[in-house]
Each structure stands twice: as structure tokens, then as C-alpha cells.
N, CA, C and O of each residue as an XYZ file, in Angstrom:
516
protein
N       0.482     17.637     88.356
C       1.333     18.467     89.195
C       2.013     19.507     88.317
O       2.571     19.171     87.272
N       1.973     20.707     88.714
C       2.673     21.850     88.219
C       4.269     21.537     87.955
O       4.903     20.998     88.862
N       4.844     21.835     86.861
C       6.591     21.441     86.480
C       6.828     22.996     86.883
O       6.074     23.936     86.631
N       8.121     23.031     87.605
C       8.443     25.145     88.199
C       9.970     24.724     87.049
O      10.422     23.584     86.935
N      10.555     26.041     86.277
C      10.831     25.973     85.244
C      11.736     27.391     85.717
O      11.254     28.524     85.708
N      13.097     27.068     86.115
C      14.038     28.573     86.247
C      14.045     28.874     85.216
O      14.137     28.267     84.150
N      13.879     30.504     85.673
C      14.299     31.376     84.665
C      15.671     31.928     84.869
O      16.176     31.665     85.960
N      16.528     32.801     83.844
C      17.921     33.118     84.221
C      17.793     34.200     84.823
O      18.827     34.827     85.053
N      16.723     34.657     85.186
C      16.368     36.168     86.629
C      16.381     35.289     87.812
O      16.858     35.703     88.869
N      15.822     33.942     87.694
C      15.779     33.348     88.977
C      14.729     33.144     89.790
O      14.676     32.550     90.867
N      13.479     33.976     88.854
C      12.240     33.677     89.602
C      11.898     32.137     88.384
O      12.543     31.537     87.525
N      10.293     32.035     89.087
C      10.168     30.590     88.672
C       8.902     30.800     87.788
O       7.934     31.506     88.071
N       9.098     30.024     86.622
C       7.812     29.684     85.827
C       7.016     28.737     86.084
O       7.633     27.672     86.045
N       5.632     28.563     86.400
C       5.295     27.734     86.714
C       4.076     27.113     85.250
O       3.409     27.936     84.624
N       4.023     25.976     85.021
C       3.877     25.401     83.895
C       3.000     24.473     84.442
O       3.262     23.839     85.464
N       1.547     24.320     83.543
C       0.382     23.203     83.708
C       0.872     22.757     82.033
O       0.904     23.552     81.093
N       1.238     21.244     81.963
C       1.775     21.399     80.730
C       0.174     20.571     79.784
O      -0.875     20.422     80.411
N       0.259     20.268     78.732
C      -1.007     19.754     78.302
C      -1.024     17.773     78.248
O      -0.147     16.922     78.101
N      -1.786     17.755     78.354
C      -2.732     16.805     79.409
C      -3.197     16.768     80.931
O      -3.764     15.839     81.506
N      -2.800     18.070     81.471
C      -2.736     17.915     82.539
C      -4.605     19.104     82.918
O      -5.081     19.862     82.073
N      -4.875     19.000     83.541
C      -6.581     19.560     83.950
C      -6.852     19.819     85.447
O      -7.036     18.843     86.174
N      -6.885     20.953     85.911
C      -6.691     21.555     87.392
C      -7.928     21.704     87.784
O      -8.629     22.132     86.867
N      -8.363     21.570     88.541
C      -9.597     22.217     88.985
C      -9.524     22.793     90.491
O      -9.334     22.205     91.556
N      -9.754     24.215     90.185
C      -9.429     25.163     91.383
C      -8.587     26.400     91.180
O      -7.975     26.692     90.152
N      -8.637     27.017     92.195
C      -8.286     28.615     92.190
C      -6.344     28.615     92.233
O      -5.690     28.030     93.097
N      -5.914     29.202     91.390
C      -4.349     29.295     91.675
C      -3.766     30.582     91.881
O      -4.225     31.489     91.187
N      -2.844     30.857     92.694
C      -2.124     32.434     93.137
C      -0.632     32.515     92.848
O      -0.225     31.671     93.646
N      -0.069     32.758     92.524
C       1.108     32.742     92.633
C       1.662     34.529     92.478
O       0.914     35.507     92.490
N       3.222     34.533     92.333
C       3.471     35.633     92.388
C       4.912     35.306     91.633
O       6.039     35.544     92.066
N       4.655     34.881     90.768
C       5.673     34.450     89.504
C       5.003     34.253     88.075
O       3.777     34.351     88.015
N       5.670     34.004     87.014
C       5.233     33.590     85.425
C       4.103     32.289     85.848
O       4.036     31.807     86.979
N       3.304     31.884     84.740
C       2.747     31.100     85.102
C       2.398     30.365     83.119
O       1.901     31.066     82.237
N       2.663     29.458     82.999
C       2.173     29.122     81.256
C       1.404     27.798     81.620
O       1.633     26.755     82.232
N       0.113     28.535     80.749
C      -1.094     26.898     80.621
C      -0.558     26.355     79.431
O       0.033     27.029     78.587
N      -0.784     25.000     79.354
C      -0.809     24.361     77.845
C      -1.645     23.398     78.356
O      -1.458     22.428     77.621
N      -2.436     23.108     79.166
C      -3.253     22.282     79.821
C      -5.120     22.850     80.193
O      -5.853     23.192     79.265
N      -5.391     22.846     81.027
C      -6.743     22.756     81.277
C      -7.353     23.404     82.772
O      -7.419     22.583     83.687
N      -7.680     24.437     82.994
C      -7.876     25.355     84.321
C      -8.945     25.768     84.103
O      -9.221     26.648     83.287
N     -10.150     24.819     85.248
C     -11.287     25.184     85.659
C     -10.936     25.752     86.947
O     -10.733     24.995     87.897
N     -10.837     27.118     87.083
C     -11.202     27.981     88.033
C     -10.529     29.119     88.049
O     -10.272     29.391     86.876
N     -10.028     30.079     88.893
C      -9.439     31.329     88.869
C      -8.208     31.188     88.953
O      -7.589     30.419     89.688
N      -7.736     32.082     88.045
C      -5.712     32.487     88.386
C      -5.805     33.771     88.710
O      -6.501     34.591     88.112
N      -4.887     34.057     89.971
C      -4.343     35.609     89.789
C      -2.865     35.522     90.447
O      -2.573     35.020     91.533
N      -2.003     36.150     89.495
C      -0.751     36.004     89.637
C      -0.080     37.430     89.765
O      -0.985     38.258     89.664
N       1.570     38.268     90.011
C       1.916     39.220     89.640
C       2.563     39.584     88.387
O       2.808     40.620     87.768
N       2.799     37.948     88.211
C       3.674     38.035     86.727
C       2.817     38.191     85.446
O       1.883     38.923     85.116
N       3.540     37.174     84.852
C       2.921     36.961     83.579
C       2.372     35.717     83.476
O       2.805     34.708     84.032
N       0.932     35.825     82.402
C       0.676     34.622     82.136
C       0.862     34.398     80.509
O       0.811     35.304     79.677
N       1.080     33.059     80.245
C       1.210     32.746     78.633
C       0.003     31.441     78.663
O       0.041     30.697     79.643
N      -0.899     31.221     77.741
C      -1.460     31.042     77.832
C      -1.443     30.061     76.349
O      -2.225     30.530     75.523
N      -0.934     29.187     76.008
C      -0.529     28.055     74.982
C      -1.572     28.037     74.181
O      -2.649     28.511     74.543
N      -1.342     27.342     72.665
C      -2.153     27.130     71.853
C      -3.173     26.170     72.374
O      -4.381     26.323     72.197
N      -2.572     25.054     73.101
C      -3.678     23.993     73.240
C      -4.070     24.178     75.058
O      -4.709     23.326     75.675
N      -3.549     25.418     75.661
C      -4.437     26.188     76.874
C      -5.321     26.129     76.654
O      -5.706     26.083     75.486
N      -6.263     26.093     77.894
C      -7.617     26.501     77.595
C      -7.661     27.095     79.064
O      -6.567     27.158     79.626
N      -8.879     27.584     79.835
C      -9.079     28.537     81.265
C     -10.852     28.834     81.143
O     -11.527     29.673     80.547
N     -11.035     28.151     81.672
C     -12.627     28.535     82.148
C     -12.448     29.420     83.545
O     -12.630     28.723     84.543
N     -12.220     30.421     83.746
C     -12.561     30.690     84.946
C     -12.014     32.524     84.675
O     -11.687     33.055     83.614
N     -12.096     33.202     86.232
C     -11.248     34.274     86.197
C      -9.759     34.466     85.878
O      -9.269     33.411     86.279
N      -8.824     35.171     85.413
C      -7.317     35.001     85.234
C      -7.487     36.898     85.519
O      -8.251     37.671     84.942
N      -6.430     37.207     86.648
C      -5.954     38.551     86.948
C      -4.257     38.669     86.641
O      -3.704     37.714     87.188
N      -3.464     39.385     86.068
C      -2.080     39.088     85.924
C      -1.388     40.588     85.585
O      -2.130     41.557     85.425
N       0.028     40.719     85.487
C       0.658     42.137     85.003
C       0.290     42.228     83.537
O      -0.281     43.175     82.996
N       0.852     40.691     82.771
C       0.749     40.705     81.057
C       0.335     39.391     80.903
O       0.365     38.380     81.605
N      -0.032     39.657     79.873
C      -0.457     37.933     79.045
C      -0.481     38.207     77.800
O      -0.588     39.209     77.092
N      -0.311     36.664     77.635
C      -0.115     36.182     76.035
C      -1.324     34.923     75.929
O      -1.560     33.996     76.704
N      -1.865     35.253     74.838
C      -2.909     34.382     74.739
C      -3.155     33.723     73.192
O      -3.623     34.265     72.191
N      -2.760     32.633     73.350
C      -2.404     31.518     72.164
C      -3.741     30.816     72.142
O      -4.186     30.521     71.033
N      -4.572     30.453     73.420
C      -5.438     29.166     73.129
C      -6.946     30.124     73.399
O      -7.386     31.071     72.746
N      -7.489     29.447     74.612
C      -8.393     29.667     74.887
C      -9.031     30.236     76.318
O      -8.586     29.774     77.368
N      -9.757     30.934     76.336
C     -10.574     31.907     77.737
C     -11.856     32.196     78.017
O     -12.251     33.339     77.786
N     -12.730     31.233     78.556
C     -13.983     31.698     79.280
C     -13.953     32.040     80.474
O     -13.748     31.375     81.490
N     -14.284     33.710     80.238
C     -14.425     34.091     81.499
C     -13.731     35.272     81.767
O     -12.621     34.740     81.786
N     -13.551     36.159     81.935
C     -12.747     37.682     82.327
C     -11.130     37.350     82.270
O     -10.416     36.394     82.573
N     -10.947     38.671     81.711
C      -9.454     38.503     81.865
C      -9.058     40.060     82.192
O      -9.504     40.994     81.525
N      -7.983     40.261     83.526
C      -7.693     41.360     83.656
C      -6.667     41.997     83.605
O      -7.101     42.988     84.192
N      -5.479     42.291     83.347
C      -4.080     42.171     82.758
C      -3.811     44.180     83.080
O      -4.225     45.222     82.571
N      -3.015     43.838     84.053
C      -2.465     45.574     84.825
C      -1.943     46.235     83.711
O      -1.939     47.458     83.575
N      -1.352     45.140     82.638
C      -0.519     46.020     81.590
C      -0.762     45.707     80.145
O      -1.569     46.270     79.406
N      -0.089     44.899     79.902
C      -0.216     44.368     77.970
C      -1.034     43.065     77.863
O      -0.921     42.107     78.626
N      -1.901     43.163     76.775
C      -2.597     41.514     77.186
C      -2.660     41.429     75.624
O      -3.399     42.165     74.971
N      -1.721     40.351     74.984
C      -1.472     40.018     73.702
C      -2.589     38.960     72.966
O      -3.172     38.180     73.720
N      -2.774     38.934     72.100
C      -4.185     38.100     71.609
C      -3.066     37.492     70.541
O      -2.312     38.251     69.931
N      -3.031     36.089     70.377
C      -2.198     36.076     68.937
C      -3.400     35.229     68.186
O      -4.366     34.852     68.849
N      -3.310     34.974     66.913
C      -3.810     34.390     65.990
C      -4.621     33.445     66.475
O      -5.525     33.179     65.682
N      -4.648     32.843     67.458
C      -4.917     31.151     67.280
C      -6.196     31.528     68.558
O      -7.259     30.907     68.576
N      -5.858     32.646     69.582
C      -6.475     33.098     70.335
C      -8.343     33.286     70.515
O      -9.080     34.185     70.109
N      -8.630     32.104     71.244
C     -10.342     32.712     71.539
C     -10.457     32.921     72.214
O      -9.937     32.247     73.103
N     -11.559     34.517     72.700
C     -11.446     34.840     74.339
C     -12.849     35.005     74.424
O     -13.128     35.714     73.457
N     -13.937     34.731     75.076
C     -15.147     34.326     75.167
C     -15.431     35.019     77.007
O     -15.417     34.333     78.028
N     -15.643     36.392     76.925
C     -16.168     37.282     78.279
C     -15.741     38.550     78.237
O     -16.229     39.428     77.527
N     -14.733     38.684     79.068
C     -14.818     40.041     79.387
C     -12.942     40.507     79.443
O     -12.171     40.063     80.294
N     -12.723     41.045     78.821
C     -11.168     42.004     78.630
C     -11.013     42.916     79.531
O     -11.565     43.778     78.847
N     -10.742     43.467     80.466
C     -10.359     44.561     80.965
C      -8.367     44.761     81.037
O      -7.666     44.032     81.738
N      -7.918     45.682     80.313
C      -6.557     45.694     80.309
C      -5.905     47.445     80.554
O      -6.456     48.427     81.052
N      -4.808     47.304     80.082
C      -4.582     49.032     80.067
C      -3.721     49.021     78.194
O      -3.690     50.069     77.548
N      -3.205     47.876     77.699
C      -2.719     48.138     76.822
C      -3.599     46.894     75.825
O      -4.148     46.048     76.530
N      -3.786     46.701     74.305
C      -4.231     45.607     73.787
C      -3.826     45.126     72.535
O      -4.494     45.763     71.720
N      -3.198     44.458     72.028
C      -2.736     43.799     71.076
C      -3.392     42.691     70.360
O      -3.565     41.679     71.040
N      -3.712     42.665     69.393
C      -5.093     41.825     68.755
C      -4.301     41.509     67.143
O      -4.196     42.370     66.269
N      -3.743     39.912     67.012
C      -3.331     39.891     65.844
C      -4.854     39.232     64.895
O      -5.891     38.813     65.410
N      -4.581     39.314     63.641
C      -5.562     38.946     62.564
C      -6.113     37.531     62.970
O      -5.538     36.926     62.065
N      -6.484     36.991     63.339
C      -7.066     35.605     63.135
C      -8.224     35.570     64.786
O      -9.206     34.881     65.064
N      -7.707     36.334     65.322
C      -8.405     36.548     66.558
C      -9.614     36.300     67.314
O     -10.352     37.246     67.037
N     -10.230     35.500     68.154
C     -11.813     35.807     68.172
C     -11.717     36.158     69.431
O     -11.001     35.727     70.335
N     -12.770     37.256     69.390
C     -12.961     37.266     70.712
C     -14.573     37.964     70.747
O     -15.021     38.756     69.917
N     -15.227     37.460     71.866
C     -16.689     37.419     71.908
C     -17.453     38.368     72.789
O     -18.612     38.032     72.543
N     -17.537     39.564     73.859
C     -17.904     39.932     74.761
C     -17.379     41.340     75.131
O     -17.781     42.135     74.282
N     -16.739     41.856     75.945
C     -16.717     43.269     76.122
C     -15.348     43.315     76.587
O     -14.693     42.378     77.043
N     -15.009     44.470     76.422
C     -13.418     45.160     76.590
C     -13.936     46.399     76.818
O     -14.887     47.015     76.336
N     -12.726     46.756     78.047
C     -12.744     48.159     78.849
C     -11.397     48.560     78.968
O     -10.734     47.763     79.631
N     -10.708     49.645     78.495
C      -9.464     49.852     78.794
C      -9.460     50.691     80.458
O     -10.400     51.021     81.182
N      -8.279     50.802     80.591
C      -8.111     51.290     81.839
C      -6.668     52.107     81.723
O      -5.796     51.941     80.870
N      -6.679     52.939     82.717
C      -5.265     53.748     82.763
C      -4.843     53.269     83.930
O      -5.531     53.207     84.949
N      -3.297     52.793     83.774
C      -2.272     52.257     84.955
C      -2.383     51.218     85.924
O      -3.344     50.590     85.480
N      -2.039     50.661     86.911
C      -2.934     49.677     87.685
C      -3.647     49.981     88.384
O      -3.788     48.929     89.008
N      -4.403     50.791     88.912
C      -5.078     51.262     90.187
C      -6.708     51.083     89.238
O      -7.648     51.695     89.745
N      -6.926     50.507     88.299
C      -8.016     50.120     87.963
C      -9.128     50.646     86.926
O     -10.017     50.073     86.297
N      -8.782     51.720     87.000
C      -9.833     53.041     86.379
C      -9.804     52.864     85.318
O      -8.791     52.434     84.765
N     -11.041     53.173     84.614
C     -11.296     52.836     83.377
C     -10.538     54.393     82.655
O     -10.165     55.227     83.481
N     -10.384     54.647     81.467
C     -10.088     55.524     80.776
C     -11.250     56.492     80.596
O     -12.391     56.069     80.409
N     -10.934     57.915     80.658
C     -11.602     58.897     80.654
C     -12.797     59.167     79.321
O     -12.249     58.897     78.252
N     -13.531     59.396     79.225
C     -14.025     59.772     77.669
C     -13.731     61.071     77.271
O     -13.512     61.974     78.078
N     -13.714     61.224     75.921
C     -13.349     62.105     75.314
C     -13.960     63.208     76.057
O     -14.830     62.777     76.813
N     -13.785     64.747     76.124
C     -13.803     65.353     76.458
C     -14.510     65.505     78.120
O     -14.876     66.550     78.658
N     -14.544     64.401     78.568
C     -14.256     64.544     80.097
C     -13.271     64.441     81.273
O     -13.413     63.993     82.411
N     -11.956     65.142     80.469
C     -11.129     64.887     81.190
C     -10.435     65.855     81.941
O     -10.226     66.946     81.411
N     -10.013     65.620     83.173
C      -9.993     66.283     84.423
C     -11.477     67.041     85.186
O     -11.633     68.094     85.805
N     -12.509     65.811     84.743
C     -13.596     65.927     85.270
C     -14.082     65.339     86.660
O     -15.229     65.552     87.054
């Protein structure tokens, strides 16, 4: 069972803590931190944090993330999507901002995008094409 975790804004964090292993699609429209085990899709408005001993087989859509553990499978992040050290991401990146510290793996393709409405970023000299 999910632990919900106030924040001092008052919205709610919602927390899969580790040992715990979900299987199935989750939505919310608050923070959300794995330290546990998610076979299937997240899409949230908040943020996701994503623990050292996280892991996520599936889709994850979110504003920002932080990514400590592990990710098979797309990740799509409206705004900042942080990679730290410990971080393996195994598919597909699509973000608008990207942060990649030294120890990093990540396996598959990245597409930036401008703002949330989806669009990939222009190429060099095609712009206002």
C-alpha cells in the first residue's frame, strides 16, 4: 500500500517505499517517490523521485524527475529530468531540460523538446520554418 507523506504546501507525496512491488498503471496529480518496484505506467502532474533502490519497468510521464535507481521504458518529463550518479535509464528520454551527473547510464534515445505542448526542438537553421 502506498504511505501519502504531507508536504508543508499541503499537497501529498505519495511513496511506494522499498519492498514493496506494484503491478499496474498509476495517475496521480501530486509528488510521487519509488524506492520500491513498478511494473507498469505512471503519469502524474508533479514530480517524480525515483530512489536508489527504485526501479520502473514501464511508461513514467511527469513535470520533473529525479532519477537515483532504475528505468525500463520511456520517460517523459514537461520540464527538468535529473539523472544522478547511481541512475540507469534503459529506452527512451524525451524532456525539455537534462541533467546527467558522471556515473550515469543510460542506453537508448533522447529527444529534447521546447515547453510542454510537446514539440521537439527546432534544428539548427530551421527555425521559424
Amino acid at each position: 500500500m502506498a504511505k501519502i507523506i504531507e508536504t508543508d504546501n499541503g499537497a501529498a507525496v505519495n511513496l511506494i517505499s522499498q519492498g514493496t512491488e506494484i503491478t499496474g498503471d498509476i495517475k496521480s496529480s501530486g509528488d510521487i517517490r519509488v524506492d520500491g518496484v513498478l511494473n507498469g505506467n505512471m503519469v502524474t502532474k508533479g514530480k517524480v523521485v525515483i530512489g536508489p533502490t527504485g526501479k520502473i519497468k514501464g511508461e513514467v510521464e511527469c513535470k520533473n524527475s529525479e532519477v537515483s535507481g532504475m528505468i525500463d521504458g520511456k520517460i517523459t518529463v514537461s520540464q527538468l529530468l535529473n539523472l544522478k550518479a547511481t541512475s540507469k535509464i534503459n529506452g527512451t528520454i524525451i524532456t525539455n531540460k537534462l541533467s546527467i551527473e558522471p556515473g550515469a547510464v543510460f542506453t537508448g534515445n533522447c529527444a529534447m523538446k521546447d515547453g510542454e505542448n510537446g514539440a521537439t526542438a527546432a534544428k539548427p537553421g530551421e527555425e521559424g520554418k
